[in-house]
C-alpha positions, 0 to 999 in steps of 0.5 A: 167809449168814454160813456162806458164803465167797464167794472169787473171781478176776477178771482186771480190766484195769485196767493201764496202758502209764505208771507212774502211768497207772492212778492218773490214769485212776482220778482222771479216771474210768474207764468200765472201772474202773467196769464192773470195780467193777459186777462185783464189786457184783453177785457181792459175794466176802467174798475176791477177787484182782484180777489185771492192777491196776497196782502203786503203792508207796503204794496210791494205786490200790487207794485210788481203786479202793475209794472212787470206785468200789466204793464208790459204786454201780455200775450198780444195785449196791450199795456195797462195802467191803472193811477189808482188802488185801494188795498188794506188789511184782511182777517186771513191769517191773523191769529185769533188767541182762540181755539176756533176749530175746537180741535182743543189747541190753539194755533199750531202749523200749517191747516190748525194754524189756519183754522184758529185765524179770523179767517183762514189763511197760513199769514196775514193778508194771504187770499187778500183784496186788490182794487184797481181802478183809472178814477181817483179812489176817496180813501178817506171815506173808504168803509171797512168792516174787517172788524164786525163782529158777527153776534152783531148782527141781528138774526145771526146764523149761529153755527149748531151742532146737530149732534147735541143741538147745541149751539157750536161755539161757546159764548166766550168765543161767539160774541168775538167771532168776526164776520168777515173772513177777509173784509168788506169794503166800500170803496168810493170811486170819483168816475166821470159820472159821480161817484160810484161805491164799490163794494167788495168783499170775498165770503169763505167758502161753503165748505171745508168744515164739518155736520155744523156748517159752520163755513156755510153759515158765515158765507150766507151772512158775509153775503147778507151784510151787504144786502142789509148795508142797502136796506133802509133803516138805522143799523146802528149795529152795522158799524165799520172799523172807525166807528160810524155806524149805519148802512148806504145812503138811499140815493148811493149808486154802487157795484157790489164784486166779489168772489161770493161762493155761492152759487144761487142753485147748484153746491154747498152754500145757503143758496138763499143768500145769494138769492136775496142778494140778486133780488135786492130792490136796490140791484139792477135786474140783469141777464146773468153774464155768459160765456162759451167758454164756460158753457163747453166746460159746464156741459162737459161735465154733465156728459160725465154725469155731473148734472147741474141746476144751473145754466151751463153759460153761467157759470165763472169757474172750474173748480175740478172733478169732484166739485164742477163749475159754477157760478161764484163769482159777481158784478152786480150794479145798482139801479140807476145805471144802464147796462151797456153789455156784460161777460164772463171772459172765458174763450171757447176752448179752440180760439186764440186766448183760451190759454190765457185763462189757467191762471186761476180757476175763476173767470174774470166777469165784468159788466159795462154800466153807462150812467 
């Protein structure tokens, strides 16, 4: 339906622990990558952001991605080629020069090298960002704010430590803190119905930190950014890395995607976050996407105990036994559009392309907007 956009988020895996590792997995032929691929066939979004594809300077990734794999069927799929893509720089990786983790040295190998980067990440670019999209994408006017610092916004949640009730970083090192742990970008995509700014971002998660939250309070402002980036007002603090300054024009139509992690009740995260997002007078009140597949899943793990807050339909991922599924992963477009249909592709466990789902431990999610 040519009225139809198809837009989507999908978490793809599709990273590796070496600079230049994905580029050889994809040279070699990658089982995940062609799962990852086979997903996309089968769902066919018009625009689509992939989280977690390792970043390259000269798209040599996003290059072997589009022809080996999208390209060729996959699974019984057919073909898929996308004109247009958006991919820059992330903080994953990028050596800070500062002691983040206070472990009380600076880089190091493999997880305190990770640690002590903008974001964490064992190269630059690792968990970057990837958009595809059938429209002509307006690079010129692409906003990237891979550079906010995050002492520039107002109300920050500053990391305390509960031990002494200080607060957890130095100031030295808080007023250099980035927010973003990969980047967030507005992307401004020419589709057959105006322009639609897509607004892509991948928050760290929750976790993997310590009593100061540190993770979990960079999450709930990496989500808060874009509920400020569309609230009115000046925001002269919210200034992109070419220097202008200032949130979304009021009568912008957008898609806000990512991978969040967050989910709005059940895990680690600040779930207020997440919350104030879905409830942004300027985003579209929406059924939530659902899935079988995910259902079966979800239930799965409450017989075994793990009850949950959350709809069991809701959910996007798998993340194992000791974590569960949840909802972590969203498509939330603007008022203004029309909601057409919706998803999370994640087949019950006993139909035909339920295998094709295990290249990562998300699920693609996608909405159909008409204008």
């Amino acid at each position: 339906d040519r009225t139809t956009l198809r837009v989507a988020t999908y978490n793809t895996s599709l990273y590796d622990d070496a600079a230049g590792g994905l580029i050889q997995r994809l040279q070699a032929g990658d089982a995940g990558a062609r799962n990852i691929a086979a997903v996309l066939q089968q769902v066919r979004p018009d625009l689509v952001l992939l989280n977690e594809f390792d970043y390259d300077a000269d798209g040599r990734a996003a290059d072997l991605f589009q022809r080996d794999y999208l390209e060729r069927a996959q699974a019984g799929g057919a073909p898929l080629h996308y004109p247009y893509r958006y991919l820059a720089p992330v903080n994953t990786g990028v050596p800070s020069g500062l002691d983040l983790d206070r472990n009380g040295t600076v880089g190091g190998e493999g997880r305190d090298r990770g640690n002590d980067a903008w974001g964490y990440g064992l190269h630059p670019g690792q968990y970057g960002m990837l958009v595809l999209s059938r429209w002509p994408i307006d690079t010129a006017t692409v906003r990237s704010f891979q550079l906010l610092r995050w002492a520039a916004m107002p109300d920050a949640r500053r990391p305390v430590d509960p031990a002494t009730g200080r607060f957890w970083h130095e100031d030295a090192i808080w007023a250099q803190l980035r927010l973003s742990s990969k980047s967030h970008w507005d992307v401004p995509v020419t589709t057959p119905h105006g322009t639609l700014h897509f607004l892509v971002s991948h928050p760290t998660p929750p976790v993997f930190d310590g009593p100061e939250d540190r993770n979990g309070a960079r999450n709930a402002d990496e989500i808060r950014l874009w509920s400020e980036y569309l609230s009115p007002g000046a925001r002269p603090w919210l200034c992109d890395d070419a220097g202008r300054c200032g949130g979304l024009a009021a009568n912008a139509r957008f898609v806000i995607a990512g991978d969040l992690n967050n989910d709005p009740v059940d895990g680690d995260g600040r779930h207020e976050a997440i919350v104030e997002l879905l409830q942004h007078p300027r985003v579209m009140r929406m059924p939530t996407p659902t899935s079988v597949g995910g259902e079966q899943v979800a239930r799965a793990y409450a017989a075994k105990g793990m009850e949950r807050r959350g709809a069991p339909a809701h959910v996007t991922g798998d993340f194992g036994p000791r974590t569960g599924a949840m909802r972590l992963d969203y498509v939330l477009p603007s008022t203004g559009f029309a909601l057409a249909g919706s998803g999370v592709f994640w087949p019950a466990a006993d139909t035909a392309h339920a295998a094709i789902t295990e290249g990562s431990d998300h699920r693609l999610v996608w909405v159909d907007l008409q204008p």
